[in-house]
C-alpha positions as CSV (number, residue, x, y, z in Angstrom):
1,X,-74.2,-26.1,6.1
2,X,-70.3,-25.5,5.5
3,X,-69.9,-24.5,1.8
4,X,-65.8,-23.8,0.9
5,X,-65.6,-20.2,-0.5
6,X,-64.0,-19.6,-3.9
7,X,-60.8,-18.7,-2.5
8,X,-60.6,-22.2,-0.4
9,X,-61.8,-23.9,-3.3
10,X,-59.0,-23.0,-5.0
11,X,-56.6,-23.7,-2.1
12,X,-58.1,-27.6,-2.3
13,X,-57.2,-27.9,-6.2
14,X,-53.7,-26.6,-5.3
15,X,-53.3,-29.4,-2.4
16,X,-54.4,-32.1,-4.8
17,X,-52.1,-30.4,-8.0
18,X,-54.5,-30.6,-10.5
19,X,-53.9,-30.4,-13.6
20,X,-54.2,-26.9,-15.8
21,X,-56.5,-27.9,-18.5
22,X,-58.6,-30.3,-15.5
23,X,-58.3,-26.6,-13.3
24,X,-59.9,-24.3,-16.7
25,X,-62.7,-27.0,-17.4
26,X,-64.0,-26.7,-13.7
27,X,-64.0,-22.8,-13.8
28,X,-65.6,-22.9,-17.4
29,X,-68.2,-25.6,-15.7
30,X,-68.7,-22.6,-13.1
31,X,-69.6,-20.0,-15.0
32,X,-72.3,-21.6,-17.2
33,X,-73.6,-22.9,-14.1
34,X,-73.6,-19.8,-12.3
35,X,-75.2,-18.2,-15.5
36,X,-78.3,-21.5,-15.2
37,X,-78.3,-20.1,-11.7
38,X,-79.3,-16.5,-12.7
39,X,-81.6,-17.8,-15.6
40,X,-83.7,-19.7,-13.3
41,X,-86.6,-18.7,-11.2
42,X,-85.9,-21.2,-8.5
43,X,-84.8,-21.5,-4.8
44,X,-81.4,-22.4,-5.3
45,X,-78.4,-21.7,-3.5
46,X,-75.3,-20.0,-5.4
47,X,-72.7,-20.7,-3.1
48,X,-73.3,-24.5,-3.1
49,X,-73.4,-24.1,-6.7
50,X,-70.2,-22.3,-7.2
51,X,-68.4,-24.3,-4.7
52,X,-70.0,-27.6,-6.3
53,X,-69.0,-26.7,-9.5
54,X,-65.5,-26.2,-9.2
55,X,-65.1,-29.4,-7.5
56,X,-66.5,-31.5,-9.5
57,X,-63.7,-32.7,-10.9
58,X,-61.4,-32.8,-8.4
59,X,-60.1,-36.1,-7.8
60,X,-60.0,-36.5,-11.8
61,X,-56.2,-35.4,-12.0
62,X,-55.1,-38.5,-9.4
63,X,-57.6,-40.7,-11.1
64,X,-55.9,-40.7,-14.4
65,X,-53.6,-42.8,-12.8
66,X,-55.5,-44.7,-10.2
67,X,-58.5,-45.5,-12.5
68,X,-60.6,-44.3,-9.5
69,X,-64.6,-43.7,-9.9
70,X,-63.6,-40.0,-9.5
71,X,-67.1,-38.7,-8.9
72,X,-67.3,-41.4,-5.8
73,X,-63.9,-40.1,-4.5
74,X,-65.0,-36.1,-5.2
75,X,-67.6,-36.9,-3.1
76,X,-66.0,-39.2,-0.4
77,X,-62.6,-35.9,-0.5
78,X,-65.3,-33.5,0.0
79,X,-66.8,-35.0,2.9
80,X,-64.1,-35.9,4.7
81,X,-63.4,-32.6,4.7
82,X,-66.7,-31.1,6.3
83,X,-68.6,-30.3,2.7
84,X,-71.3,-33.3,2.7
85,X,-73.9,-31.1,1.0
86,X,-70.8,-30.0,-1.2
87,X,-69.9,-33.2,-2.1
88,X,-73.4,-35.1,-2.5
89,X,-73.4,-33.0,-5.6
90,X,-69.8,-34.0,-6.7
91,X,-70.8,-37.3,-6.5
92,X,-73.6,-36.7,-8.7
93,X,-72.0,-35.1,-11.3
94,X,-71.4,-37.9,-13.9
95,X,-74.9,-39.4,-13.3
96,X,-77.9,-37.8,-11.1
97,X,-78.7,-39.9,-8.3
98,X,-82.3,-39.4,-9.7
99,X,-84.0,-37.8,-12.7
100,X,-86.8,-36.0,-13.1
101,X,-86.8,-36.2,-9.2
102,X,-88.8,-32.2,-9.2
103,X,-90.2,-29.9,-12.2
104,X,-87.7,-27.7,-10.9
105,X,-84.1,-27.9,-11.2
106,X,-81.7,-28.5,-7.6
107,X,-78.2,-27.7,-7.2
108,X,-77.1,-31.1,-8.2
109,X,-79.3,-31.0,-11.5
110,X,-77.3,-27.6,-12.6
111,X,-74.1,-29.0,-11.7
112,X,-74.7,-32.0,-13.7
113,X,-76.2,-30.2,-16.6
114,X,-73.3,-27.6,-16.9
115,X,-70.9,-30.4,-16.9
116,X,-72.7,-31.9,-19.9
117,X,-72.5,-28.5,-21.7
118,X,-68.4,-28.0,-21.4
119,X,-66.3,-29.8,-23.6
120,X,-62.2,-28.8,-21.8
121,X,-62.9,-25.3,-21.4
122,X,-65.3,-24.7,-24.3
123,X,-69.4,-24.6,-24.2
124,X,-70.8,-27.0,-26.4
125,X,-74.3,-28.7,-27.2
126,X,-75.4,-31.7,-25.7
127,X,-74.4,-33.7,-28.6
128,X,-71.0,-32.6,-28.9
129,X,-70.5,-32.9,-25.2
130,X,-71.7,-36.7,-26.1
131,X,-69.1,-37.4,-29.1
132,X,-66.7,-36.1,-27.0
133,X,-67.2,-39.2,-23.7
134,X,-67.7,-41.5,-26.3
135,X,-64.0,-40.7,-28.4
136,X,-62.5,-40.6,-24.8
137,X,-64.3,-43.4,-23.1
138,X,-66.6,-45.1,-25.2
139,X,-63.8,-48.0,-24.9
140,X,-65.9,-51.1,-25.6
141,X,-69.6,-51.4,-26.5
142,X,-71.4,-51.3,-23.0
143,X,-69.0,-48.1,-22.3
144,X,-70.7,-47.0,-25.4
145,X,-74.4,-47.8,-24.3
146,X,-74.0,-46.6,-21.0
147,X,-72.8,-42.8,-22.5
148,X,-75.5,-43.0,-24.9
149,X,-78.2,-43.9,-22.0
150,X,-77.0,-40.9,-19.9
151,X,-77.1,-38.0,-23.3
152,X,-81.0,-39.7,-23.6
153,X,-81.3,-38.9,-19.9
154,X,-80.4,-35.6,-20.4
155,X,-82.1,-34.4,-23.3
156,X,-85.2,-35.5,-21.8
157,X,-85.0,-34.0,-18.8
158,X,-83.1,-31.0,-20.2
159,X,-86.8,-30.6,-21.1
160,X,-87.9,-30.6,-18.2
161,X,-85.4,-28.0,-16.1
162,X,-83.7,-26.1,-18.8
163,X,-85.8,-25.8,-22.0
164,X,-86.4,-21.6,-20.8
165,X,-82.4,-21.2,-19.9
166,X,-81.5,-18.9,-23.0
167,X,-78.0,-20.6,-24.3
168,X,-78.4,-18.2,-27.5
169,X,-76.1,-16.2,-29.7
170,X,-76.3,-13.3,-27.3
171,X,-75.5,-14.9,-23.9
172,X,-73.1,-17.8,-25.7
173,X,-70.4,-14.9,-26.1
174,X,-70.3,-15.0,-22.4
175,X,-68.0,-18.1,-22.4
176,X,-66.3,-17.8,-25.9
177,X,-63.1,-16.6,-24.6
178,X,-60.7,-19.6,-23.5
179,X,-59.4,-19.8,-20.0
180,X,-55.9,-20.0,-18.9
181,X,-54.8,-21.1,-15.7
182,X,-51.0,-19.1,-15.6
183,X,-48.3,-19.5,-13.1
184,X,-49.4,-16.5,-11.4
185,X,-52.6,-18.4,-10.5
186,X,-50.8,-21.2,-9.0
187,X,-48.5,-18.8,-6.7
188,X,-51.3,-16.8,-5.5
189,X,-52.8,-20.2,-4.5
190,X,-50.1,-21.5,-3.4
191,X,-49.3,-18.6,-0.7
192,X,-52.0,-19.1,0.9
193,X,-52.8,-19.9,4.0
194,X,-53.0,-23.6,4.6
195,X,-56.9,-24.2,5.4
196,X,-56.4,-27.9,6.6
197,X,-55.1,-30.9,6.2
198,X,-56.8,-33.1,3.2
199,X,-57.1,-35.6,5.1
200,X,-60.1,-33.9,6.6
201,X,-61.6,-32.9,9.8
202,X,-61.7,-35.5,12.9
């Protein structure tokens, strides 16, 4: 299994320019799932986690103008690079490709579940995290119902995976402080060695 490190992570999200505020959601998405990680006494693999988590989002910045199913396209980036396992989880970031699939969580499930908890860069309930898709998307009724039918997805099987994880007062301090992505970020990326072209591997 190839799994991009942190560093070439980073490197992709510079090739595809995302935006700043697309760039401190995805590393706010990685730490609380890095924390579920910790929290839970399960086989599961940290570095597909880390890698998963930071990339969920990143075809987002191109589809804002191409209207593009960007968890499809995450997926299809990811792969054509040489991350299938990487990007099976991108694609099901939005919307598991099953629930309640195991009574314990996979990588996919905390990917997916720490996307639901991030609202930009901030943690936030369930519920908020809801409001939020439906002030931003919830563009006509069925866009409505479909949100709605995903948060009752979630809660339930929230249940299921996460009802031990401690998001309390002590532990929620971990991701009060808000996250900047500065132009020193961006240079450092940008210096880099080129890893490959995004056109992927052939």
């Amino acid at each position: 299994m190839r799994i991009p490190t942190r560093h070439e992570c980073f490197h992709i999200m510079y090739e595809m320019e995302m935006m700043d505020h697309i760039v401190a959601h995805s590393l706010q998405v990685c730490r609380v799932a890095m924390f579920l990680t910790r929290s839970i006494e399960t086989n599961l693999n940290p570095d597909l986690v880390q890698a998963a988590a930071l990339m969920h989002d990143i075809t987002k910045t191109r589809s804002i103008q191409t209207h593009e199913n960007h968890a499809q396209t995450g997926q299809e980036l990811l792969i054509n690079l040489g991350y299938p396992e990487v990007g099976n989880i991108v694609g099901q970031h939005v919307r598991l490709s099953e629930y309640f699939a195991s009574d314990s969580p996979t990588e996919a499930d905390v990917v997916n579940y720490a996307d639901k908890r991030v609202v930009h860069d901030k943690v936030a309930t369930l519920s908020q995290r809801k409001d939020y898709i439906i002030e931003r998307y919830g563009t006509d009724s069925k866009s409505r119902e479909y949100i709605q039918i995903l948060y009752e997805k979630t809660k339930k099987w929230r249940i299921v995976c996460f009802v031990s994880v401690p998001f309390l007062p002590q532990t929620s301090n971990l991701f009060l402080d808000r996250i900047t992505v500065s132009p020193k970020f961006w240079s450092t990326t940008g210096q880099m060695k080129r890893l490959r072209p995004l056109r992927g591997n052939r």
